[in-house]
C-alpha positions as CSV (number, residue, x, y, z in Angstrom):
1,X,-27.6,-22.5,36.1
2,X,-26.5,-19.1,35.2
3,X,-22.7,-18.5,34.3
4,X,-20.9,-16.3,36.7
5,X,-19.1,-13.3,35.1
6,X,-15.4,-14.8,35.7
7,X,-16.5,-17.8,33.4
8,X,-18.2,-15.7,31.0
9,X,-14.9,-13.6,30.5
10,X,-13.1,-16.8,30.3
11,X,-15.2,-18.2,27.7
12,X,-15.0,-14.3,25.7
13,X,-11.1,-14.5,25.5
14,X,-10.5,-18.0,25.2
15,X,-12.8,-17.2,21.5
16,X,-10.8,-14.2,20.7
17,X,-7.4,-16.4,21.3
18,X,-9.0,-19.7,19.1
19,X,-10.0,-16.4,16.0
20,X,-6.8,-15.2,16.7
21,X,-4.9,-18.5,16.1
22,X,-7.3,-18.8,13.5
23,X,-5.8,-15.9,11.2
24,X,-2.2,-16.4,12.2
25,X,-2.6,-20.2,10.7
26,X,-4.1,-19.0,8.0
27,X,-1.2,-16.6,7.4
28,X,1.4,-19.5,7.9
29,X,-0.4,-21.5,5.6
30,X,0.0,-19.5,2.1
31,X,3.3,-18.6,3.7
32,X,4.2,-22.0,4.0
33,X,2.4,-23.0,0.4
34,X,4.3,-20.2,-1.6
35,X,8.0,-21.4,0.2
36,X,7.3,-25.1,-0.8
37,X,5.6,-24.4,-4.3
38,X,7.8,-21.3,-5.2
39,X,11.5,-21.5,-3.6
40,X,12.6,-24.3,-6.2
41,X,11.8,-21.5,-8.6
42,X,13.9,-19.0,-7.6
43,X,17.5,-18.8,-8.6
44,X,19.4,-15.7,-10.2
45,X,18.4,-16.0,-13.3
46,X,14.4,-15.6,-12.4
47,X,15.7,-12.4,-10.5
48,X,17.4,-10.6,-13.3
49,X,16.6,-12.1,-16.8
50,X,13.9,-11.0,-19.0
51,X,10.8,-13.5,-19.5
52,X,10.4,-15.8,-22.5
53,X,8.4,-18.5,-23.9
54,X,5.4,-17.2,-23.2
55,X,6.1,-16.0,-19.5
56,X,6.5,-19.8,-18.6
57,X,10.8,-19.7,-18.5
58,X,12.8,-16.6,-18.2
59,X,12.6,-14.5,-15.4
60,X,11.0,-11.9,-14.0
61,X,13.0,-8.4,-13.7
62,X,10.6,-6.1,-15.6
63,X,7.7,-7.0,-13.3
64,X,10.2,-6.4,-10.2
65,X,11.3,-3.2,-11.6
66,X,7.8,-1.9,-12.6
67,X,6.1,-3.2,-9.4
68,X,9.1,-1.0,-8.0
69,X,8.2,2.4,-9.8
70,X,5.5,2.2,-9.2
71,X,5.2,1.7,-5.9
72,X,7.9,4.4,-4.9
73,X,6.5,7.0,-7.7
74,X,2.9,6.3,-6.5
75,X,3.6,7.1,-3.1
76,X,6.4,10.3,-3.6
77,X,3.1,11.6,-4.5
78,X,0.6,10.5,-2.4
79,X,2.2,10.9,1.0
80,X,3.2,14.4,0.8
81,X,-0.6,15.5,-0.5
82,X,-2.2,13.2,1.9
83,X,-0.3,14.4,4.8
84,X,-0.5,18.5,3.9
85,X,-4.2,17.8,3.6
86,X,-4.7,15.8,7.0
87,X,-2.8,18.5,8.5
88,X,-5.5,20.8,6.9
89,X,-8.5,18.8,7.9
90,X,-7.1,18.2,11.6
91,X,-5.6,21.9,12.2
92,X,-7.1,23.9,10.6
93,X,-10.9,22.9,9.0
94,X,-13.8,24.5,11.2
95,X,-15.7,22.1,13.0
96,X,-19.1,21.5,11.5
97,X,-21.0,20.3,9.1
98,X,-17.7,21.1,6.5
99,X,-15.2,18.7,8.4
100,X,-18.0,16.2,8.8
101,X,-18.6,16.4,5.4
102,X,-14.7,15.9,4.4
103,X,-14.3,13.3,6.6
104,X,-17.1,11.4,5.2
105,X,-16.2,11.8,1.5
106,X,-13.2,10.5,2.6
107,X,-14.0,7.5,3.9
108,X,-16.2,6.7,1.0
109,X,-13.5,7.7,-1.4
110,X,-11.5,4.7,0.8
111,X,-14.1,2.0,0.5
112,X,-14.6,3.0,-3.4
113,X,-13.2,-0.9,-5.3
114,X,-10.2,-0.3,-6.7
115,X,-11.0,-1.1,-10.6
116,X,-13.6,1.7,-10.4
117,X,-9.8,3.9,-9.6
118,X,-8.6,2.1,-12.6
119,X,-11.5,3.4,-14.6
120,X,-10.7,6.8,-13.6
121,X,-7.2,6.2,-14.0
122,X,-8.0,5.4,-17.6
123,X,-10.2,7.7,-18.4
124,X,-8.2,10.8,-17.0
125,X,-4.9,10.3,-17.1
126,X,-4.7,8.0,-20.4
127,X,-7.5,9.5,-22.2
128,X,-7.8,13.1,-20.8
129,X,-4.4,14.4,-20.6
130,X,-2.6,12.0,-22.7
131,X,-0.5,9.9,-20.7
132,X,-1.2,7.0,-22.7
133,X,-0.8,3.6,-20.7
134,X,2.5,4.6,-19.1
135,X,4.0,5.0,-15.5
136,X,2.9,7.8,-15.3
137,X,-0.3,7.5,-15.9
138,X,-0.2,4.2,-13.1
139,X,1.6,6.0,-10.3
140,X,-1.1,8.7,-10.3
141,X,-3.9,6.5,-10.4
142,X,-2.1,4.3,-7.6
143,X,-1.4,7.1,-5.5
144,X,-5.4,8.5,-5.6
145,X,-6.3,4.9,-4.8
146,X,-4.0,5.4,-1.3
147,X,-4.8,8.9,-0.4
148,X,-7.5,8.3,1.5
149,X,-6.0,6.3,4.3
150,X,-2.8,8.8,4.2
151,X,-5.8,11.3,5.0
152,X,-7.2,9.8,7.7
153,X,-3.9,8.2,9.1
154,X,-3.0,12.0,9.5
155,X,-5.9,13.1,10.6
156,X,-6.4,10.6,13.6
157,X,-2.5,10.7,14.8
158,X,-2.6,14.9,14.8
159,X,-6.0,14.7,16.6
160,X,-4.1,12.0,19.2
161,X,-1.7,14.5,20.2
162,X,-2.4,16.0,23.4
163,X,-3.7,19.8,23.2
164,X,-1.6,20.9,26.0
165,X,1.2,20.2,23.5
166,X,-0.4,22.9,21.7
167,X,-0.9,25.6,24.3
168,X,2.5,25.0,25.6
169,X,4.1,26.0,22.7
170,X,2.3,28.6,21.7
171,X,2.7,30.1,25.2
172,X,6.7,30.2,25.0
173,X,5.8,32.5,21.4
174,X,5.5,29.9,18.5
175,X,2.9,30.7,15.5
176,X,0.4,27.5,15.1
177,X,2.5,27.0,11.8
178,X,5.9,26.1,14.0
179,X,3.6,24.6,16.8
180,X,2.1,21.9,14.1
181,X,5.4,21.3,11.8
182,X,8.0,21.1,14.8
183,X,6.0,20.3,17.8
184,X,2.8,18.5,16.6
185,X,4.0,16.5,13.5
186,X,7.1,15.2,15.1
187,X,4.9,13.5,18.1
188,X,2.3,12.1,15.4
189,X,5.0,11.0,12.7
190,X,5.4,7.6,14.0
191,X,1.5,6.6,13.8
192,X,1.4,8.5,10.5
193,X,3.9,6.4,9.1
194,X,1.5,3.4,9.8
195,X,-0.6,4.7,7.1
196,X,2.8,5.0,4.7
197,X,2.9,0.9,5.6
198,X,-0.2,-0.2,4.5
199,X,-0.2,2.3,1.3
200,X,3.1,0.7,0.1
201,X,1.4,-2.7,0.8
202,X,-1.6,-2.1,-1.0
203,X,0.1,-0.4,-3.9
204,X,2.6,-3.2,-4.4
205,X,-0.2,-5.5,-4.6
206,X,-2.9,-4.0,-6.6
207,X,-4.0,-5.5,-10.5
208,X,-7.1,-3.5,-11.2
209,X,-5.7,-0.2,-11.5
210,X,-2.6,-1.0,-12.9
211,X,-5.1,-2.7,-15.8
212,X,-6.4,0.1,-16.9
213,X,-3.2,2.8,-16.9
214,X,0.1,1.1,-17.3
215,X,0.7,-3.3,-17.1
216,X,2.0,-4.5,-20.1
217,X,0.7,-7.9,-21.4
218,X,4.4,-9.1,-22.4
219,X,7.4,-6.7,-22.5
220,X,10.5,-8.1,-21.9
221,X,12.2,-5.2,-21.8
222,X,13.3,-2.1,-19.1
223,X,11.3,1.0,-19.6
224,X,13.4,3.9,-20.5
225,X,11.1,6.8,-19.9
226,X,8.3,7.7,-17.2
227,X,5.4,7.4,-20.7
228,X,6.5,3.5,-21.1
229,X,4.6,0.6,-20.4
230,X,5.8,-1.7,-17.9
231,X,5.2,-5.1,-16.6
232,X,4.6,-5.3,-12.9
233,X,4.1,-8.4,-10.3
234,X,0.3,-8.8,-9.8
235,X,-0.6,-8.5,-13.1
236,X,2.4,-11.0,-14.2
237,X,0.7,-13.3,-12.0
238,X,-2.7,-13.2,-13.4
239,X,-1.6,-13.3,-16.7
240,X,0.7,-16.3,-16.2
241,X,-2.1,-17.5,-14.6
242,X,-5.0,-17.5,-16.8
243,X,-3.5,-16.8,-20.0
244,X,-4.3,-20.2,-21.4
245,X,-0.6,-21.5,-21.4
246,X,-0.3,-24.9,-20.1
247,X,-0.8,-25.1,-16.6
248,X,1.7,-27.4,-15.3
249,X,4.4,-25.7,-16.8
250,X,3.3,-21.9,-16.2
251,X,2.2,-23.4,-12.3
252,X,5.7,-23.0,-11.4
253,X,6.6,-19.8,-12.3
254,X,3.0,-18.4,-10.8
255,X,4.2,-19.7,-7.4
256,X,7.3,-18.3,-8.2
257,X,6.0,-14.7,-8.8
258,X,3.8,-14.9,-6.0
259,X,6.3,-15.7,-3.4
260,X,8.9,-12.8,-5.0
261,X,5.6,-10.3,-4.3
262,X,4.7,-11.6,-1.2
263,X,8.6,-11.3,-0.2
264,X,8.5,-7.7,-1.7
265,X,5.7,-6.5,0.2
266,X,7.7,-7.9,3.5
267,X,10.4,-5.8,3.2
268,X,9.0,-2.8,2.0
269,X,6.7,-3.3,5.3
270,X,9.3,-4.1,7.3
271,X,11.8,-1.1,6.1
272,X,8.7,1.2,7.0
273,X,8.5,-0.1,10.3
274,X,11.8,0.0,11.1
275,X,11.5,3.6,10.3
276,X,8.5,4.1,12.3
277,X,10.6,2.6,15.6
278,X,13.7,5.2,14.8
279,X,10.8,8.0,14.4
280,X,9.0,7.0,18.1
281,X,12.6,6.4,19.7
282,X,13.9,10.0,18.4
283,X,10.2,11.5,19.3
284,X,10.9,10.4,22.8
């Protein structure tokens, strides 16, 4: 007997609620692993001492402060290039074969792995011009890793903007330039800022590129200059990880570092959402 079409949606969104639960347990689940594993680490000494004994005592403040730099030098880059460049490809690129072709190197450039970036990263910045392993040499490579989904964050939320918007102004006697930058962009601003979420995200969390450019193996130490070396939270956690220390006592401090990242990531994500809310309230 066939299935009638109110049973068949029935069946189609109970299997999207039971995927949904699915992913949120998941979630809750390293959540809930990192708090039990990792809160007994944390104290104030693990925040704001240097490591020592091999990265299984100490703390971790280098990796907190370079996973910091990072993050925030990576993307004082990226975002303003990304965004002058989706503006570019959304206002003013011909369409044709040219934005077609631009919106498809993009995309690839997005789904390129990220230690391929660190390879470039390496070979460029180190190599080429001289950087050395240094932050430098890591924010760049971080912030071309991100680009693309600045890009195309842009690029959608300009595109979502109703064209009447456009005509509008232009008919009361605005150029296209004060149309985009104070009619346009404020309207978009809030979805762009989704793509400013997820870059911090993935920055904060990325080993591969980070590799090749700028993580230091062991230096307990601040960096003093933007050409230093500095430790930074993934890669702490790899190394701690698989550096052939005893397990059960570098264990501890892995959880540790994992839940400080996963923690970190949090409130940068939440600090850009909370951004993104005042940006749709005063675009309103």
């Amino acid at each position: 007997m066939a299935l009638s079409a109110t049973t068949h949606q029935r069946i189609f969104f109970g299997l999207l609620r039971a995927l949904t639960l699915l992913v949120v347990l998941v979630l809750l689940a390293i959540v809930a692993y990192l708090l039990v594993s990792g809160f007994r680490v944390l104290s104030w000494e693990f925040f704001t001492a240097m490591p020592k004994e091999g990265m299984t005592a100490g703390g971790i403040l280098p990796a907190i402060v370079g996973t910091l730099l990072l993050t925030f030098i990576s993307i004082g880059v990226a975002f303003p290039v990304g965004l002058l460049s989706g503006i570019f490809i959304a206002e003013y690129a011909p369409k044709g074969r040219l934005k077609r072709f631009v919106d498809l190197m993009t995309n690839n450039l997005a789904g390129i792995p990220s230690i391929v970036f660190g390879l470039f990263g390496m070979t460029v910045f180190v190599v080429l011009f001289g950087f050395g392993d240094s932050i430098v040499a890591g924010s760049l490579t971080l912030a071309i890793l991100v680009l693309p989904v600045i890009i195309r964050t842009t690029d959608e939320a300009l595109q979502s903007v109703s064209h009447d918007i456009r005509l509008g102004s232009i008919g009361l006697g605005a150029t296209k330039l004060q149309t985009i930058f104070r009619v346009v962009l404020p309207v978009a601003f809030p979805r762009i800022l989704t793509g400013l979420i997820l870059s911090m995200g993935r920055v904060a969390g990325e080993t591969a590129p980070i590799l090749f450019t700028v993580a230091a193996y062991f230096l307990p130490r601040l960096p003093s200059s933007a050409f230093d070396q500095v430790m930074a939270l993934p890669y702490h956690l790899y190394v701690i990880s698989t550096s052939g220390t005893n397990l059960e006592q570098s264990r501890p401090m892995a959880n540790g570092t994992a839940l400080v990242l996963l923690l970190l990531i949090l409130i940068l994500n939440l600090s850009a959402t909370f951004l993104r809310r005042r940006a749709e309230r005063h675009s309103r």
